[in-house]
C-alpha positions as CSV (number, residue, x, y, z in Angstrom):
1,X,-13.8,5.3,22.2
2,X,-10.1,5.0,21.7
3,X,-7.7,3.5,19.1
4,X,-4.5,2.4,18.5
5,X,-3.0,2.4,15.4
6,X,-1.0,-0.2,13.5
7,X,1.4,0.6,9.7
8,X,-0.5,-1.7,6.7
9,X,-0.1,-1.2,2.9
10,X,-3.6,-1.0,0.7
11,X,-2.8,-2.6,-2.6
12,X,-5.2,-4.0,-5.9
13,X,-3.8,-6.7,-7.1
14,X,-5.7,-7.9,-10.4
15,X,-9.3,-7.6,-9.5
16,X,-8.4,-7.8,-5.5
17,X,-7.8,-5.4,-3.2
18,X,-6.2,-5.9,0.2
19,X,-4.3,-4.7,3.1
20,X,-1.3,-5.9,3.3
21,X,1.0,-5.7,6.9
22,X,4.9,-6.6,7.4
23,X,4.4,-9.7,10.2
24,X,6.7,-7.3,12.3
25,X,3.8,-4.9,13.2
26,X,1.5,-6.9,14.1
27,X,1.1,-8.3,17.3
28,X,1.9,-11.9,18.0
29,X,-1.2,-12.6,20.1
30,X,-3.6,-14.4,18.0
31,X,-6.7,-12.9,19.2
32,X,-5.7,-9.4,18.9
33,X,-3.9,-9.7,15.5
34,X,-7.3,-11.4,14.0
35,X,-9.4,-8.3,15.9
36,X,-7.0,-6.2,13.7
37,X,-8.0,-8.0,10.2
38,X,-11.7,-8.0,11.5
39,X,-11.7,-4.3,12.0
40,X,-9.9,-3.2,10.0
41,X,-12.1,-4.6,7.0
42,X,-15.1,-4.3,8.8
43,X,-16.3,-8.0,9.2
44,X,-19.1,-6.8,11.2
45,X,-20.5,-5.3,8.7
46,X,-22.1,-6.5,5.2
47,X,-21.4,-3.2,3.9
48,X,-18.1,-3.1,5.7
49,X,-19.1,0.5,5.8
50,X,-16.7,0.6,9.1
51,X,-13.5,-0.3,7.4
52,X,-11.3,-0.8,4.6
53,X,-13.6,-3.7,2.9
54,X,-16.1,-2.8,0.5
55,X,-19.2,-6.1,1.2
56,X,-17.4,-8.6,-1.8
57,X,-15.0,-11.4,-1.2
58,X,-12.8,-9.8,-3.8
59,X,-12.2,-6.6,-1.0
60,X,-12.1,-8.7,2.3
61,X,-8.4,-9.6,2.2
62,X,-5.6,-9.4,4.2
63,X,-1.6,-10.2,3.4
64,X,1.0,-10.8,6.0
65,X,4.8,-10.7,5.0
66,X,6.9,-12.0,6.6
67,X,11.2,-13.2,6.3
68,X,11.9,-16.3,3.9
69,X,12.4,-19.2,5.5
70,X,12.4,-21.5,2.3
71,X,15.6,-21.8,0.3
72,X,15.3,-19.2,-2.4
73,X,12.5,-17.3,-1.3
74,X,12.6,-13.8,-1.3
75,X,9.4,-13.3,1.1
76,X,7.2,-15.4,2.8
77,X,3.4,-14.5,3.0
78,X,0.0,-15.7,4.1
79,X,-2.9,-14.8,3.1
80,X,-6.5,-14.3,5.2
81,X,-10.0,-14.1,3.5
82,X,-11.7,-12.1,6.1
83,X,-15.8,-12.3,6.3
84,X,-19.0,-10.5,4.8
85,X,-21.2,-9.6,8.2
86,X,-19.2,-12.5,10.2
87,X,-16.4,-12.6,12.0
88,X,-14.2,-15.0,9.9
89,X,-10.4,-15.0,9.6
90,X,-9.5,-18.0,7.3
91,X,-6.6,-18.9,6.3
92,X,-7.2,-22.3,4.8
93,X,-6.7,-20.6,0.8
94,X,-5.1,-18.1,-0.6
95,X,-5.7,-15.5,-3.4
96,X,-4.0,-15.9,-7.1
97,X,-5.1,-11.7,-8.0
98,X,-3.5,-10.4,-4.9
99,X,-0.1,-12.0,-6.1
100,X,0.6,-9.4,-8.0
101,X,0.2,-7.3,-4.9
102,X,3.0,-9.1,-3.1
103,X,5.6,-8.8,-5.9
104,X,4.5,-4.6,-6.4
105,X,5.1,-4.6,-2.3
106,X,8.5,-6.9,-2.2
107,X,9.9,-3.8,-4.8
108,X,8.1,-1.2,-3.3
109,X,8.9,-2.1,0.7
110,X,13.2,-2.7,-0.6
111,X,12.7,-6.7,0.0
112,X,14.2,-7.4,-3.1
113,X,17.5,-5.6,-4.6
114,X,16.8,-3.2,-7.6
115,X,18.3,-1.3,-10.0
116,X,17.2,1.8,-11.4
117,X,18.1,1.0,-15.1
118,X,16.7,-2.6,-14.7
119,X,13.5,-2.8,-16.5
120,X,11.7,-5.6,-14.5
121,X,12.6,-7.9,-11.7
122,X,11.9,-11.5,-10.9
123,X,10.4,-11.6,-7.2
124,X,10.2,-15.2,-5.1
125,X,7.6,-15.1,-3.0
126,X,6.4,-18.5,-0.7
127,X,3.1,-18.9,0.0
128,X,2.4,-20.3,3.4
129,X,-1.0,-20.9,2.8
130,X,-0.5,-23.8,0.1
131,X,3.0,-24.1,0.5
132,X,4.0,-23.0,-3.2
133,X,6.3,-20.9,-4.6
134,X,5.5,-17.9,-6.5
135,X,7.2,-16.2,-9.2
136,X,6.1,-12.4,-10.1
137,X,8.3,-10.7,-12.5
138,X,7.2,-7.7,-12.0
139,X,8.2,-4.3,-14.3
140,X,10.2,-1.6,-12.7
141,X,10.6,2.4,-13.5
142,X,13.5,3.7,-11.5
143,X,13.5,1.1,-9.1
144,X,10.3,1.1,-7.8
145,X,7.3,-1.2,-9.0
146,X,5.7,0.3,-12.2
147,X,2.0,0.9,-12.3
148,X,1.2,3.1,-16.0
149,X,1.5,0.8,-18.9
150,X,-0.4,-0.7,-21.7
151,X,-1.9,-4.1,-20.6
152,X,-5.7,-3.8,-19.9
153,X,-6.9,-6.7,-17.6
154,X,-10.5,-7.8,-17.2
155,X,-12.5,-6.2,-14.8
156,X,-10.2,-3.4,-14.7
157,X,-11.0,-0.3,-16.8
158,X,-7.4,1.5,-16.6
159,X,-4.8,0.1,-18.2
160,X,-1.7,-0.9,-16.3
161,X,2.1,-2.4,-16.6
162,X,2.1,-6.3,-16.8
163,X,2.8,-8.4,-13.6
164,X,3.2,-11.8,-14.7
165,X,2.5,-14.6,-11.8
166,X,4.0,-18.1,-12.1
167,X,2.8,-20.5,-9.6
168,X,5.6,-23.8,-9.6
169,X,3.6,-27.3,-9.1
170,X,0.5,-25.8,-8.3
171,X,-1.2,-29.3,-7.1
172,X,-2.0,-30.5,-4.2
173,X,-1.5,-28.1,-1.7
174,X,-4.2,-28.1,0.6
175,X,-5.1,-32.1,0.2
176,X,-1.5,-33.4,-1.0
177,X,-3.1,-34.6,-4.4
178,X,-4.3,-32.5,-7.8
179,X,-6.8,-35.1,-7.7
180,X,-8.1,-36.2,-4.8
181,X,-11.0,-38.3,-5.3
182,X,-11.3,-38.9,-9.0
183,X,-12.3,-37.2,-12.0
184,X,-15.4,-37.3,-11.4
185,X,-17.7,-37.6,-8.5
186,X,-21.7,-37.9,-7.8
187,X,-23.2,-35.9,-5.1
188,X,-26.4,-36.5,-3.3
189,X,-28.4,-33.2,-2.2
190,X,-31.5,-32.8,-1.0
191,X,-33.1,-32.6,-4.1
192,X,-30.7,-34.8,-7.1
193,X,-27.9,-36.0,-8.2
194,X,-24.9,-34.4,-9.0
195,X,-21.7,-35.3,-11.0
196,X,-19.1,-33.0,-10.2
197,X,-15.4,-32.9,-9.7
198,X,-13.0,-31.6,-6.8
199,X,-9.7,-30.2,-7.9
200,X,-6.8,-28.9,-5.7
201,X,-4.5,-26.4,-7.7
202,X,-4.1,-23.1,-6.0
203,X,-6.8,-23.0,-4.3
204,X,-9.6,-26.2,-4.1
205,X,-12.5,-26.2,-6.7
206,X,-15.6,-27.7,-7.4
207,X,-17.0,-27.9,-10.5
208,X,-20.3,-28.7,-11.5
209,X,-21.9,-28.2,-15.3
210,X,-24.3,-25.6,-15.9
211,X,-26.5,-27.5,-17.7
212,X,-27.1,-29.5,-14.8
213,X,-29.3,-26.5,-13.2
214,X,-31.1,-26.2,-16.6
215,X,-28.8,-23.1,-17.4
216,X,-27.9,-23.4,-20.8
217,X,-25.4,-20.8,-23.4
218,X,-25.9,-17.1,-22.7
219,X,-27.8,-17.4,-19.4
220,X,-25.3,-18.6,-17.5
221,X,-23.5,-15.4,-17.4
222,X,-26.9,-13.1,-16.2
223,X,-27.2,-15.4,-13.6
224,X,-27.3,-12.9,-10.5
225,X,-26.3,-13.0,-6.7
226,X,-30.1,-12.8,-5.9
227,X,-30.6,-16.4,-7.2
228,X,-30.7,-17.2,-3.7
229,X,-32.6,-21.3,-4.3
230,X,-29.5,-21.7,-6.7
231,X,-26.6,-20.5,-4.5
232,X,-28.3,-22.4,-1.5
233,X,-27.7,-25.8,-4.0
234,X,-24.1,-24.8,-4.7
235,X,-23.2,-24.3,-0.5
236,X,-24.8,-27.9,-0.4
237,X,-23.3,-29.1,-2.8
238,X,-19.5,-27.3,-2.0
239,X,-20.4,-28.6,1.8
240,X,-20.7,-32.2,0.4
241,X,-17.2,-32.0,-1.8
242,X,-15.2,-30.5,1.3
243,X,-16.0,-33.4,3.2
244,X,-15.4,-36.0,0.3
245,X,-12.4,-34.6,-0.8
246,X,-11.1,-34.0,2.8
247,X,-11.0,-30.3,3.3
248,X,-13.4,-31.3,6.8
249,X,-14.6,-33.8,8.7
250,X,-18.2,-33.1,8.4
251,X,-20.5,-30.6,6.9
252,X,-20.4,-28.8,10.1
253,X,-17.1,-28.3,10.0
254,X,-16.8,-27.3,6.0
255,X,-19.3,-24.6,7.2
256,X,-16.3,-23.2,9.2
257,X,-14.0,-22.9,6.1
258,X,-16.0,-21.0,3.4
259,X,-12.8,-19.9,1.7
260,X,-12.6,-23.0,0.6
261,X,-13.8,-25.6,-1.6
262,X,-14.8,-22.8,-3.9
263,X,-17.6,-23.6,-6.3
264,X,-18.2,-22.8,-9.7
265,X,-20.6,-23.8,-12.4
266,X,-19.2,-24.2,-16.1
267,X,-20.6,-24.6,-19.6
268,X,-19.4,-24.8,-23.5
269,X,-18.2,-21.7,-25.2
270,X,-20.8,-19.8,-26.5
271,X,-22.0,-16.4,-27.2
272,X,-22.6,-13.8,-24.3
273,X,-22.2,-10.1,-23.1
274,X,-20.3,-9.3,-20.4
275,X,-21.6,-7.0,-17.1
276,X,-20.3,-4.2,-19.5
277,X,-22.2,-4.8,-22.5
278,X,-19.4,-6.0,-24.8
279,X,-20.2,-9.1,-27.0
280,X,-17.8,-12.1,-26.4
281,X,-17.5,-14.4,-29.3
282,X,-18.1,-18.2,-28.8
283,X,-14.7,-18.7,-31.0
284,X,-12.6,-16.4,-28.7
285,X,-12.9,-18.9,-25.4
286,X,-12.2,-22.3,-24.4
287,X,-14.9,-22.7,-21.9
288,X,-17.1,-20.2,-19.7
289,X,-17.8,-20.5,-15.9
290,X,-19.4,-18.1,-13.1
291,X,-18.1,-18.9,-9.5
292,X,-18.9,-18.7,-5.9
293,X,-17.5,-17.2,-3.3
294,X,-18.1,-16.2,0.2
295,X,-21.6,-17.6,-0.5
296,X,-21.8,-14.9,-3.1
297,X,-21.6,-14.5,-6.9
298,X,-18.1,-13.2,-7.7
299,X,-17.9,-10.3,-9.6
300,X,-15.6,-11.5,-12.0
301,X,-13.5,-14.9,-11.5
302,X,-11.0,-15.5,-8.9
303,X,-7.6,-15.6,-10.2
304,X,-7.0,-19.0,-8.1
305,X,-9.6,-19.9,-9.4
306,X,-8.9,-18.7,-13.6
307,X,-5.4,-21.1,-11.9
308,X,-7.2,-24.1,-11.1
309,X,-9.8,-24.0,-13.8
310,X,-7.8,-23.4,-16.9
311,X,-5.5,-26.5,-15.2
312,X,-8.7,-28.5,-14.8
313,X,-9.7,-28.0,-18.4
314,X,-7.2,-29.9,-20.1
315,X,-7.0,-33.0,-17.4
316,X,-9.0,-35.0,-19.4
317,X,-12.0,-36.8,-18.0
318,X,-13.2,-33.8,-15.4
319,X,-16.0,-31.9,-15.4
320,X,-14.2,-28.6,-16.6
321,X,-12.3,-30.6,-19.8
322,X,-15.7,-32.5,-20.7
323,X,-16.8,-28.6,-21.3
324,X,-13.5,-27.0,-23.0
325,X,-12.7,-26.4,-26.4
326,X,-10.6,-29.7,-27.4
327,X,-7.3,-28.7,-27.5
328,X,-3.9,-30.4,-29.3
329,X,-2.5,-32.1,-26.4
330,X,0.8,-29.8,-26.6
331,X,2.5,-29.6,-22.8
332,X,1.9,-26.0,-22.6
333,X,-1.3,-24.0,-23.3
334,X,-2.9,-20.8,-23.1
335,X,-6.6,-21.7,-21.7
336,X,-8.9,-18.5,-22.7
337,X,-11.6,-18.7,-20.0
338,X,-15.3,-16.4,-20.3
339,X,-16.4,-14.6,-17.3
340,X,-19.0,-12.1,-16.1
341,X,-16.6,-9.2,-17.5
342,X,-14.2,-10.8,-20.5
343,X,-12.0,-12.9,-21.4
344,X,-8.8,-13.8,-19.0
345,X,-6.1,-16.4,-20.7
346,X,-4.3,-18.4,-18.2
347,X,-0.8,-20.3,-19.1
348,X,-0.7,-23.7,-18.1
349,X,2.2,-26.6,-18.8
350,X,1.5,-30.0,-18.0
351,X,3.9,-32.4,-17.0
352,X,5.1,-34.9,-19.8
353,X,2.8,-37.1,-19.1
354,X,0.0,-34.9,-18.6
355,X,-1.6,-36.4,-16.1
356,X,-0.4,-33.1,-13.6
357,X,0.2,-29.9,-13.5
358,X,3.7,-28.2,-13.5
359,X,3.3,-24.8,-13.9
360,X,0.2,-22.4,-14.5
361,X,0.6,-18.3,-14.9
362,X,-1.6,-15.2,-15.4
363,X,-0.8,-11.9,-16.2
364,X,-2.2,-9.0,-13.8
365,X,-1.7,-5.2,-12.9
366,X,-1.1,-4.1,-8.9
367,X,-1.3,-0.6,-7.9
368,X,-1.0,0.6,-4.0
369,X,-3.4,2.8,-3.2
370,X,-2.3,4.3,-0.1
371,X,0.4,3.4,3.1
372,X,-0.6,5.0,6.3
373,X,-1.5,3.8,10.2
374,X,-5.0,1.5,10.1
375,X,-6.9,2.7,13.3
376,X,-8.2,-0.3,15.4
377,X,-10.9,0.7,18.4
378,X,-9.7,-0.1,22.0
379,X,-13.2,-2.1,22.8
């Protein structure tokens, strides 16, 4: 069988990894630019075993860059959640790790200026995806994008240098509101009742309380991805809420876009051990949750989804802030947010009225891993 080949970039951003492509080498037919992302990550595949993917949602990712075409923008980008054993290419969310990625690349690839006795630089990067601009200042050692450093991330065991994201009016960008359809909403399966709510920062969530699946303190986080009756509710459930909140027209459709609504199930801060072993302390979070994605556990927690979360647990009245640690009602906040391997804190600033959203941040490490020709079959 025969190949050709195309130039990509294979970065971990947070706890992401992805292959990332300049716009300019890939083809502009549709078809045979998504056969690239599908081969090259091996969608065929659960194990992905034939690619660059690795069978989680967190290792299925593409990045395109592309030139600015928004005032002030260093970079454009979009990003593609590529599927687990299906052929998916969907472009409907994007990916809050792999922004780290995209600021490491702009330095690494000469899309913004450096200087070699600068030590960081402030990369603008527009996400096409949710329409948002991104700011990544990102640490430099002799011009290039610096990768040894002291700040140890969750769900990464080697230390790294800081990246820290900053995502401008992060509401609304895939249904025009932060708040589409209330606080609060009740959803109808099969089998109950359900009050959850449906938040669009970053990427769309759903939350819906733990305790609502009789999963109550330490439990939630030994929940595993073989709990197959429970994830079965929360597609229903996410299926429901995409339609409601506008993401599709029918469930039918929703089943087309599993990037998004995510889903994740939240509780009270309590005591737990992480994947690791190591004891988290009820007093050193806000709130815990374990999300969905791809119809799978994640791992860890989605970094659009640390975003939208530690945003949605100080709007008061949702299902997130009814869980939280009660905080002082200052504008801006560091939410500390429990998941299956630690603790990740999350900067979010309210507007003055606090009734939105006007910036939220996370600090992350990127690393490329290797730059090289991806080999695509001729088939």
């Amino acid at each position: 069988m025969s190949q050709f080949s195309v130039r990509c970039v294979v970065y971990r951003g947070g706890t992401s990894r992805g292959i990332l492509f300049h716009e300019k080498d890939l083809p502009t037919n549709k078809e045979l630019k998504h056969k690239i992302f599908l081969e090259g990550i091996d969608a065929y595949n659960p194990s992905q075993v034939n690619g660059l993917g690795s069978g989680t949602s967190h290792t299925s990712k593409i990045m395109v860059i592309s030139e600015p075409t928004v005032e002030g923008a260093d970079l454009d980008y979009t990003f593609y959640q590529i599927g687990i054993g299906e052929q998916v290419v969907d472009d409907k969310g994007t990916c809050g790790n792999l922004m780290a990625a995209i600021g490491a690349f702009a330095v690494d690839e000469g899309l913004v200026s450096t200087n070699s006795n600068d030590d960081f630089v402030t990369v603008s990067a527009f996400n096409k995806n949710i329409n948002k601009m991104i700011k990544m200042k990102v640490p430099l050692s002799n011009g290039k994008a610096k990768v040894s450093g002291d700040y140890l991330m969750p769900g990464v065991v080697t230390p790294g240098a800081k990246v820290m994201v900053n995502i401008l009016s992060p509401g609304g960008g895939k249904t025009g509101k932060t708040i589409p359809i209330g606080l609060k909403t009740k959803i109808v399966t099969s089998k109950r009742i359900y009050e959850a709510s449906f938040i669009d920062i970053v990427n769309p969530f759903v939350y819906v309380a733990a305790s609502e699946f009789g999963i109550v303190g330490s439990e939630l986080n030994h929940v595993v991805g073989a709990n197959h009756e429970l994830l079965s509710e929360l597609e229903e459930i996410r299926l429901k809420m995409a339609v409601a909140g506008g993401i599709a027209k029918n469930e039918d459709e929703a089943k087309n876009i599993p990037s998004i609504p995510k889903i994740a199930i939240v509780a009270s801060p309590h005591d737990y051990v992480t994947s690791a072993g190591k004891h988290i302390n009820a007093n050193d979070i806000d709130i815990v949750a374990k999300m969905v994605s791809m119809k799978k556990f994640h791992r860890t927690f989605a970094g659009s989804g640390l975003y939208n979360l530690a945003s949605s647990a100080l709007l008061e009245g949702t299902v997130p802030n009814q869980y939280s640690r009660k905080k002082d009602g200052s504008v801006e906040q560091i939410i500390r947010i429990g998941h299956p391997e630690g603790i990740a804190e999350v900067r979010v600033a309210l507007t003055k009225e606090q009734a939105d959203v006007a910036s939220v941040g996370l600090d992350r490490t990127a690393r490329r891993i290797i730059k090289g020709d991806l080999y695509i079959p001729k088939k």
